[in-house]
C-alpha positions as CSV (number, residue, x, y, z in Angstrom):
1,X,0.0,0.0,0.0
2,X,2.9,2.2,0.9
3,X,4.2,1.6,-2.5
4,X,1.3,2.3,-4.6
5,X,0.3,4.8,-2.5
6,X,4.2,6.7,-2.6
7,X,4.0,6.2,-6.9
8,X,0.2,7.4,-6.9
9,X,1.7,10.7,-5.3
10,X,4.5,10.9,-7.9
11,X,2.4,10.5,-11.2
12,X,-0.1,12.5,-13.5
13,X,-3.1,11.2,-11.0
14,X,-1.9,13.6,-8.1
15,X,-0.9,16.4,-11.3
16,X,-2.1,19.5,-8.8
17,X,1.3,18.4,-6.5
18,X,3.6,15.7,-8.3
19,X,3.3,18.2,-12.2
20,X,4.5,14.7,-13.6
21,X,3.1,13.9,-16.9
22,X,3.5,10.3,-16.0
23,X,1.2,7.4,-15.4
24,X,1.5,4.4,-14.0
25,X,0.1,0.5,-13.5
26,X,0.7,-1.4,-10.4
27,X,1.5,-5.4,-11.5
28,X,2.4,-8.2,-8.9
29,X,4.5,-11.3,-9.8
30,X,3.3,-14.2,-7.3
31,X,4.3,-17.4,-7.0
32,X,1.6,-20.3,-7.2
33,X,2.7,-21.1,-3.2
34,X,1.4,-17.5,-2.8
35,X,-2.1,-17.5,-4.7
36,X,-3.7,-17.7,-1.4
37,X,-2.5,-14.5,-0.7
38,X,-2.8,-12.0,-3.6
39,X,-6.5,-11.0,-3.3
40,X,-4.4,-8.2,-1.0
41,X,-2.8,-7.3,-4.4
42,X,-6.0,-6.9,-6.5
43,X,-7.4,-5.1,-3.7
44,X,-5.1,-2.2,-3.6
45,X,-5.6,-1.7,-7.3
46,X,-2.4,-4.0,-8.6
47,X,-2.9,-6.4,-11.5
48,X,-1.6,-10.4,-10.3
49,X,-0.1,-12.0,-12.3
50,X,0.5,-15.8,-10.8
51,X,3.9,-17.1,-12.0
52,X,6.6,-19.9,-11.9
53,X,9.9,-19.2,-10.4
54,X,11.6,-18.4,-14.0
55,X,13.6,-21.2,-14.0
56,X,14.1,-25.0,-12.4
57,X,16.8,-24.9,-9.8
58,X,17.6,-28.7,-10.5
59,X,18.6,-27.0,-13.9
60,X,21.3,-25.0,-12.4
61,X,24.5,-26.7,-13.5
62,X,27.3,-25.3,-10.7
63,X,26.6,-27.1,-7.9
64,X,27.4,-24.0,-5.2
65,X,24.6,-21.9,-7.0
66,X,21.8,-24.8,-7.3
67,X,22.8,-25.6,-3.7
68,X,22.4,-21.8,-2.3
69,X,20.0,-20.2,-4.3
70,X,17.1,-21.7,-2.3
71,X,18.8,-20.1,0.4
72,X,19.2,-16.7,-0.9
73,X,17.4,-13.3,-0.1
74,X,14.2,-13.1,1.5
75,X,12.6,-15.7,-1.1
76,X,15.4,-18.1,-1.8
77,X,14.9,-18.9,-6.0
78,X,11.1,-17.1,-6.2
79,X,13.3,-13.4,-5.5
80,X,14.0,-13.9,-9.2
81,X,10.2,-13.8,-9.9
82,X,11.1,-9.9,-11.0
83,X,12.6,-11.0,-14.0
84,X,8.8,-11.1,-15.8
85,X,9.2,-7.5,-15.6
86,X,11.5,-7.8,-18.6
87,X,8.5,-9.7,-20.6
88,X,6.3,-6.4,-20.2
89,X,6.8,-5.5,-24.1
90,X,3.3,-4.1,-23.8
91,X,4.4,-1.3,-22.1
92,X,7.2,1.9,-23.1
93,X,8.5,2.0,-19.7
94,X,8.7,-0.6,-17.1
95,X,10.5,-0.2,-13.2
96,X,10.8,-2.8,-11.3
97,X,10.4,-2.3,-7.1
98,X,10.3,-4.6,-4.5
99,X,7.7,-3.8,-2.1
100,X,10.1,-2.7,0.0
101,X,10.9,0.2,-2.0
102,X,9.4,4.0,-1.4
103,X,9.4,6.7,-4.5
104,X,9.6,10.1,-3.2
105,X,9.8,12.4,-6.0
């Protein structure tokens, strides 16, 4: 909420304060383990898109990176879940936050 809410303020919606000419389109990657908890997502106004972790970790080839990337981050493997963002062709601009992320100006 504090995400939207931060962009909202920064784009043409809020024009009167932000002067941006800019729009925007809130878009959530969840994993299938996660479906359960996205209505949250469509609720505040973002689009959910359920996804796959991008790629099979059994896949991985070096063993230290197949071994630690489950580990990794917050998320373990489903952190890379941000990499749809590059399959947005639909769009002229895409930026990818994390939720933890807060635009100011």
């Amino acid at each position: 909420a504090v995400l939207k809410h931060s962009i909202h303020l920064s784009s043409i919606r809020n024009y009167h304060q932000s002067k941006s000419l800019f729009d925007y389109e809130m878009i959530a990657f969840v994993h299938p383990n996660a479906k359960s908890c996205s209505a949250v997502f469509s609720d505040l106004g973002y689009t959910v898109q359920i996804r796959e972790t991008p790629f099979r970790v059994e896949d991985i080839k070096k063993t230290f990176l197949r071994e630690h990337i489950v580990k990794s981050g917050c998320c373990g493997e489903k952190e890379y879940l941000k990499l749809y963002a590059y399959t947005l062709s639909d769009y002229p601009i895409v930026v990818h936050l994390d939720l933890d992320s807060l635009v100011l100006r």
